[in-house]
C-alpha positions in Angstrom: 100.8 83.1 -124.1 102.1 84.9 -127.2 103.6 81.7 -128.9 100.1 79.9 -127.8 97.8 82.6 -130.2 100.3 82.9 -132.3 99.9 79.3 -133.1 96.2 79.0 -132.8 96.2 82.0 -135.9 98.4 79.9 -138.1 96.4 77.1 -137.0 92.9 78.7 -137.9 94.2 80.5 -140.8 95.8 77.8 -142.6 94.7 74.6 -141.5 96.2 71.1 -141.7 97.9 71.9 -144.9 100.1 74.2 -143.3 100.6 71.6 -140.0 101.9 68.9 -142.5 104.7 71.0 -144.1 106.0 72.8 -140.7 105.3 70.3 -137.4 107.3 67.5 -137.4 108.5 65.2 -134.6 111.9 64.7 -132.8 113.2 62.0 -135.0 116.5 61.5 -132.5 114.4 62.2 -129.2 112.1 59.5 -130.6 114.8 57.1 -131.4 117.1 57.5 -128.7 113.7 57.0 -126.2 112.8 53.0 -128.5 116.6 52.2 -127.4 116.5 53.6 -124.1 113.1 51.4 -123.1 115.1 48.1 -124.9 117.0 48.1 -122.4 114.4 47.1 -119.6 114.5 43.0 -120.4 117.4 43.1 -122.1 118.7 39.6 -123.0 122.5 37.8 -123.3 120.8 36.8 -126.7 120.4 40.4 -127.6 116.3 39.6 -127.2 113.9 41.1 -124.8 112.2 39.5 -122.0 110.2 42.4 -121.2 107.0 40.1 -120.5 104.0 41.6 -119.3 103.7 42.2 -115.5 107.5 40.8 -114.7 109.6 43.3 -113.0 111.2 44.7 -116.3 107.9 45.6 -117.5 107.2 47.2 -114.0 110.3 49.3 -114.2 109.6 49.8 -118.1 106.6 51.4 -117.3 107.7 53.7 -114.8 110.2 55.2 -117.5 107.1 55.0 -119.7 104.8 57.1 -117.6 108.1 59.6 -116.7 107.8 60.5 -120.6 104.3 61.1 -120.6 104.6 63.3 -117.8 107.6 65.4 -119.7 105.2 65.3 -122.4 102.7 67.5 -120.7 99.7 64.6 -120.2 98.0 63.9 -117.3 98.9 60.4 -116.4 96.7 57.5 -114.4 96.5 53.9 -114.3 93.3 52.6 -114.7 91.8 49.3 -113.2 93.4 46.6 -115.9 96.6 48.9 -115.4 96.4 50.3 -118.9 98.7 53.7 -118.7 96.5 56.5 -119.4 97.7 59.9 -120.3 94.8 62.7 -121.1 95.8 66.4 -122.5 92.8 68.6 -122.6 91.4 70.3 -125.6 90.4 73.5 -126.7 86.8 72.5 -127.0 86.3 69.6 -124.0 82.7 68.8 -125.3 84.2 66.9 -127.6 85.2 63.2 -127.6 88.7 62.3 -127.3 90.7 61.2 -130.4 93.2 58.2 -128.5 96.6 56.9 -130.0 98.7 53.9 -128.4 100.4 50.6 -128.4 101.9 48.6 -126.0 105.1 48.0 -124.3 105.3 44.2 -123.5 107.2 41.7 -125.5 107.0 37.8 -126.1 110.0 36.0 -124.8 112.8 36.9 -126.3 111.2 39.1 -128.5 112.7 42.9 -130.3 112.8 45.8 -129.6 110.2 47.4 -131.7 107.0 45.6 -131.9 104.6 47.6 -129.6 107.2 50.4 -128.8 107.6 52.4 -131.9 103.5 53.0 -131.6 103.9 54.0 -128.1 106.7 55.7 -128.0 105.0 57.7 -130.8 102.1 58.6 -129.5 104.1 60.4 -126.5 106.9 61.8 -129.2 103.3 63.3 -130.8 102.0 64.5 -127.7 105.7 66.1 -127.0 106.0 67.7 -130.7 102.2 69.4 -130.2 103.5 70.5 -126.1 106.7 72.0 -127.3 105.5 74.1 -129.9 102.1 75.3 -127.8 100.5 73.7 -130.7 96.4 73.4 -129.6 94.0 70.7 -130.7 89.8 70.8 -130.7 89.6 67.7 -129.3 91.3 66.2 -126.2 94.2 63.9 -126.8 94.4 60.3 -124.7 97.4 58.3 -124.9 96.5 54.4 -124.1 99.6 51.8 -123.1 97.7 48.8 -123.2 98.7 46.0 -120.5 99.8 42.6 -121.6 98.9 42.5 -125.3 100.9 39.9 -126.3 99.6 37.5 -123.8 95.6 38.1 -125.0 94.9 41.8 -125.6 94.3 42.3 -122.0 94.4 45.8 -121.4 92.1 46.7 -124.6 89.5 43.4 -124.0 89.0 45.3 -120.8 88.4 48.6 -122.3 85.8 46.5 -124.8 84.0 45.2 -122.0 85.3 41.2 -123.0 87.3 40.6 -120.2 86.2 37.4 -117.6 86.6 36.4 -114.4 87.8 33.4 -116.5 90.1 35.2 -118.1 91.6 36.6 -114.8 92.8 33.7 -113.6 94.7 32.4 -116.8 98.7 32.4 -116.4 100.4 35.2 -118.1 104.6 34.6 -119.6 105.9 36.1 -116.1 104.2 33.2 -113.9 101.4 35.5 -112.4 97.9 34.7 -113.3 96.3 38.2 -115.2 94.7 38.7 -111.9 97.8 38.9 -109.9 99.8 40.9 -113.1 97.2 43.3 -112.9 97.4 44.3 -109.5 101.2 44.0 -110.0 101.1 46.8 -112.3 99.0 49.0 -110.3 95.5 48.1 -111.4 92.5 46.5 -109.9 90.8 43.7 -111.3 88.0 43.3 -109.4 86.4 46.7 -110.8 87.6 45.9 -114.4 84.0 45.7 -115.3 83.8 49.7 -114.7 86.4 50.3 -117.7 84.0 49.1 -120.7 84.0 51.7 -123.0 80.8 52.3 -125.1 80.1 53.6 -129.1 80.6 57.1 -129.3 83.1 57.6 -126.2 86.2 57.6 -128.3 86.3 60.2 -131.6 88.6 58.0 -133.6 91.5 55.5 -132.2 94.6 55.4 -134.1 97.9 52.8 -133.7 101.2 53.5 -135.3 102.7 49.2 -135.5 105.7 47.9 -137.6 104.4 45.6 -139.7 105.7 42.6 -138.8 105.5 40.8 -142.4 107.6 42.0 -145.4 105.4 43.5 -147.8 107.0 47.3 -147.2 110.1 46.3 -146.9 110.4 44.0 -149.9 107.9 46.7 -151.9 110.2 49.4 -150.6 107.0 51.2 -149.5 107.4 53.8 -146.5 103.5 53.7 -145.0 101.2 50.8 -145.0 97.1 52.3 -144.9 96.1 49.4 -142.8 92.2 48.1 -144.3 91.9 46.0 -141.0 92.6 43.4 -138.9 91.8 39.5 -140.0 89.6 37.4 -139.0 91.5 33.6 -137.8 89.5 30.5 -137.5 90.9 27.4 -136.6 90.0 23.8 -137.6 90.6 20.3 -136.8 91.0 17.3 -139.0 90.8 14.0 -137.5 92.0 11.0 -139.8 91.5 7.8 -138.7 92.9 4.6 -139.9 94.0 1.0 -138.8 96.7 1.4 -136.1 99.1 -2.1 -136.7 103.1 -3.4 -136.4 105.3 -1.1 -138.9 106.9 -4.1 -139.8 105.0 -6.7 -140.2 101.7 -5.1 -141.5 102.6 -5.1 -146.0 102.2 -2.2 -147.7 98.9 -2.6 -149.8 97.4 -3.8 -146.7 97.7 -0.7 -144.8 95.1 1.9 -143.9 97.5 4.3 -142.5 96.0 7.9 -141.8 99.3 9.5 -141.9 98.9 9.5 -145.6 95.8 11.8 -146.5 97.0 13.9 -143.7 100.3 14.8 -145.1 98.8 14.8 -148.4 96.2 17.9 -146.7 99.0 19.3 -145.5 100.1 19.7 -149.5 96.3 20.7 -150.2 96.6 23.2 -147.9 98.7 25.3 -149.5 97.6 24.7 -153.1 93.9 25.4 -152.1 94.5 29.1 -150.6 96.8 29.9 -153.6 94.2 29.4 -155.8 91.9 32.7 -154.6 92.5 35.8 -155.3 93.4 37.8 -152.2 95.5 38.1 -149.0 94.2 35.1 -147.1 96.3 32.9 -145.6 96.6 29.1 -144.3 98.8 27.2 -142.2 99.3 23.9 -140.9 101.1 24.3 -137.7 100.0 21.2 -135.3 100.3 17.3 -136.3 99.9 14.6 -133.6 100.2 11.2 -134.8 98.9 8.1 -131.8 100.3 6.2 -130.5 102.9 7.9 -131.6 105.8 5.3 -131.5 108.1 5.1 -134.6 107.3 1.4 -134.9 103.9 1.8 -135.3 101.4 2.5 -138.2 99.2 5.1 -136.4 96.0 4.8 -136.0 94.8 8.3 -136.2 96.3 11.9 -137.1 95.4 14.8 -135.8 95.7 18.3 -137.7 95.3 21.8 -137.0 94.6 24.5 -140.0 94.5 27.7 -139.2 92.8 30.6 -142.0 93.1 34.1 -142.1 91.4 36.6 -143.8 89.5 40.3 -143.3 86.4 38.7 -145.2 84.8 35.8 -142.7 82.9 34.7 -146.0 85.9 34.0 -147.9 87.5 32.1 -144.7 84.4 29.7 -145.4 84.9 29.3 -148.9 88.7 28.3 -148.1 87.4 26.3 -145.3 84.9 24.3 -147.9 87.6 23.5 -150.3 89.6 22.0 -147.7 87.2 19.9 -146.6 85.9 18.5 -149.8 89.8 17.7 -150.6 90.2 15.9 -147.0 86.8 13.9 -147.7 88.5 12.6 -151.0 92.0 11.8 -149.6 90.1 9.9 -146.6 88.2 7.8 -149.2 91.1 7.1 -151.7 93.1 5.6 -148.2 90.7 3.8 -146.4 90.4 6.0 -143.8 88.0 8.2 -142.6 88.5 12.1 -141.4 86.1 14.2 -139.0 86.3 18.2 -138.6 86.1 20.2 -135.7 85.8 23.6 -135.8 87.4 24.4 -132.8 86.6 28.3 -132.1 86.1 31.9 -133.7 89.5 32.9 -132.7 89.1 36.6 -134.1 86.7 37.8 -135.8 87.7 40.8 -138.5 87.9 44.6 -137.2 87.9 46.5 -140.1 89.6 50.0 -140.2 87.2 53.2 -141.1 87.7 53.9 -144.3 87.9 57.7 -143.6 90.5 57.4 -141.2 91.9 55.3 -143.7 91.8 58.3 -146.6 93.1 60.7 -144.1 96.1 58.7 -143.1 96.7 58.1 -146.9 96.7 61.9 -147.2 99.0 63.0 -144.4 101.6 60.2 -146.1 101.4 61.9 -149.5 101.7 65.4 -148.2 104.4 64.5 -145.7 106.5 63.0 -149.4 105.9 59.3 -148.1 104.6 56.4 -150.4 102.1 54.1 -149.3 100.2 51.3 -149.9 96.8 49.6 -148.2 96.9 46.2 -146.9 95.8 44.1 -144.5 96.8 43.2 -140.9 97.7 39.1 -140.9 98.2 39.5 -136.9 96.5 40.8 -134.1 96.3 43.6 -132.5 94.7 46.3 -129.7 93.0 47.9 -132.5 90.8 44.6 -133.1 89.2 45.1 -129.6 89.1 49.0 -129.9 87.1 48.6 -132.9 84.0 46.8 -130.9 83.1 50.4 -130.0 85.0 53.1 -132.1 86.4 53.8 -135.5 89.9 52.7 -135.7 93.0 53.3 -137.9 96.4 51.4 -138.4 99.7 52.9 -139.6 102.3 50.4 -140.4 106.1 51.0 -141.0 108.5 48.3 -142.9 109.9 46.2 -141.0 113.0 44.4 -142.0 113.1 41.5 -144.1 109.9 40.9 -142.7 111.0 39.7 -139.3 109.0 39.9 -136.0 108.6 38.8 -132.5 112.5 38.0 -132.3 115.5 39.4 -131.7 116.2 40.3 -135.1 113.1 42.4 -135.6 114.1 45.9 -136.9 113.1 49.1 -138.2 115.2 52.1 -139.5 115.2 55.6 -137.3 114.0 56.7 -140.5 111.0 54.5 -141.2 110.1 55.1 -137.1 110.3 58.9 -137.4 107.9 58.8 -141.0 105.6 56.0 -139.7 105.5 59.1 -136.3 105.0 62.2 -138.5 102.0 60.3 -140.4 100.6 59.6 -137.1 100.7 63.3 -135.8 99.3 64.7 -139.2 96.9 62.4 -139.4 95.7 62.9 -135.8 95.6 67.1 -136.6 94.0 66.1 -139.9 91.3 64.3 -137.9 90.8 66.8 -134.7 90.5 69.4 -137.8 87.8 67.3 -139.9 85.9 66.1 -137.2 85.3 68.9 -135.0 83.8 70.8 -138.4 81.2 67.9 -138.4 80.2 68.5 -134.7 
């Protein structure tokens, strides 16, 4: 009890400032417990096959929720089998600030994409419970469930989750229905989860980067601005299918041309804006399809990304005014269909972005704001609260394989930003309640 006020005194008396130069996590606890949960899905490739609802990511979570537990949090699954671990506040009027990740990998996937958040956001929780260290608000760590196979767990808590969705297969075989109940949860009350504006205080997730910005910059915290929008779009060229080897040259209308062509637009067009954005080719069908034939249509996929939907469009628009004149100059013809909104952009609050900036620069760290090119739980957080990212380098830029890697170093910084920025924020927004 007398470590407890003692701590609340220092906490009252000198504020964040003095929480950012003393409290600081377990950087070999934290480490030791990324390696530890690698080893559920472990591969003879040296990948992870820790896919959402398969038996490793069963037994992963069970170690997951073990921690939590040690970590002093009250721990629950809840009906999409998101693992949900609560520690009170001092003030329990007050709207929880949350912090998480998830724990599921891609096939063959590393070791730290998803993990270093979580296992954060209980190394936090552990830090605060060791030292009797108090927070204003209550504290709510959130493993999401299968984000790598659609954002399940967090679509839930946003109230987007179908029936339709349910009943799509997941990497493990099981439908999201069945991996659901695999994991403890109960999909026919997932429509009880949905979260509304004003539940959550703030929601924060600690990610590596997975593109080589920091690394390459040499840049220890990335102030995430948001998550981008991706729209996708398909360019149908049509031509004359005929023999390959009878049909002469200057008597071809062969739609393989003006596509390949795009494909060298493509590039060219979103290097000439200013910006982050992003464009990829990264589907060509050709039909028939035979190697003796001219085809007679050509199918491509371009895929844009960017945090302004506006500037998407204006990439979009040059595209197609360059596939319109490549159609024309072969004899062909080309058609667009936009196929869906894949994402639309979740920006990050720009508060939360100025406080995680702070907690970097007072913990020593460098960073830098950029955006997020992939997706993430945020993105579906942010329908109904004010979200933050914290990204770490990772190496040479390298992600969703089993080369993916981040220093101890980098994981324990990217971890001490998170828990100053979370006592920067229980601090700042309590005083405006």
């Amino acid at each position: 009890m007398k470590s407890f006020l003692l701590s609340l005194f220092f906490f009252i008396q000198f504020g964040i400032g003095y929480c950012q130069i003393e409290l600081k996590i377990n950087k070999v606890r934290l480490n030791n417990s990324i390696q530890k949960l690698s080893t559920y899905g472990k591969n003879e490739a040296g990948g992870s096959d820790r896919v959402a609802y398969s038996e490793y990511d069963r037994e992963a979570r069970k170690y997951i929720k073990d921690l939590m537990i040690k970590a002093g949090l009250e721990v629950s699954t809840d009906f999409a089998g998101n693992i949900i671990g609560k520690k009170a506040g001092l003030n329990p009027a007050l709207k929880p600030i949350a912090f998480g990740s998830h724990i599921d990998e891609v096939p063959n996937g590393g070791d730290y994409d998803g993990p270093v958040g979580s296992l954060s956001a209980i190394e936090v929780v552990q830090t605060l419970s060791e030292n009797n260290w108090p927070t204003r608000h209550p504290l709510e760590v959130i493993i999401f469930t299968n984000e790598e196979g659609g954002v399940i767990g967090s679509r839930a808590l946003a109230g987007q989750l179908s029936n339709e969705a349910l009943k799509i297969k997941s990497s493990s075989g099981l439908t999201q229905y069945e991996g659901i109940k695999a994991v403890g949860g109960n999909p026919d009350r997932i429509s009880e989860l949905k979260r509304n504006s004003g539940d959550i205080a703030a929601f924060l997730e600690l990610h590596i980067e997975q593109g080589g910005n920091l690394d390459r910059e040499g840049i220890d915290i990335g102030v995430v601005e948001g998550i981008v929008a991706i729209e996708w779009y398909e360019f149908t060229f049509k031509g004359l299918a005929n023999h390959a080897g009878t049909t002469p040259m200057d008597m071809r209308k062969d739609p393989m041309l003006p596509a390949s062509r795009l494909v060298l637009a493509v590039n060219e067009i979103v290097n000439s804006f200013d910006g982050a954005q992003v464009a990829t080719v990264g589907k060509i069908e050709a039909f028939p399809g035979a190697g003796n034939v001219i085809p007679g249509e050509v199918k491509l996929n371009v895929e844009i990304r960017d945090l302004s939907s506006d500037k998407i469009h204006q990439v979009y628009q040059a595209i197609e005014k360059k596939a319109e004149i490549l159609a024309q100059e072969s004899g062909t013809t080309v058609s667009i269909n936009h196929i869906e909104v894949a994402s639309k952009p979740a920006l990050a609050n720009p508060e939360i972005q100025k406080v995680i900036e702070s907690s970097a620069k007072e913990l020593g760290l460098s960073s830098k704001y950029l955006p997020s090119g992939a997706g993430h739980d945020s993105q579906e957080i942010a329908k109904f609260a004010p979200i933050g990212m914290i990204f770490i380098p990772s190496k040479n830029g390298i992600s969703h394989s089993p080369q993916e890697y981040s220093s101890p170093e980098d994981i324990s910084n990217g971890a001490n930003v998170l828990l100053h920025t979370i006592l920067a924020l229980d601090q700042k927004l309590s005083s405006n309640n």
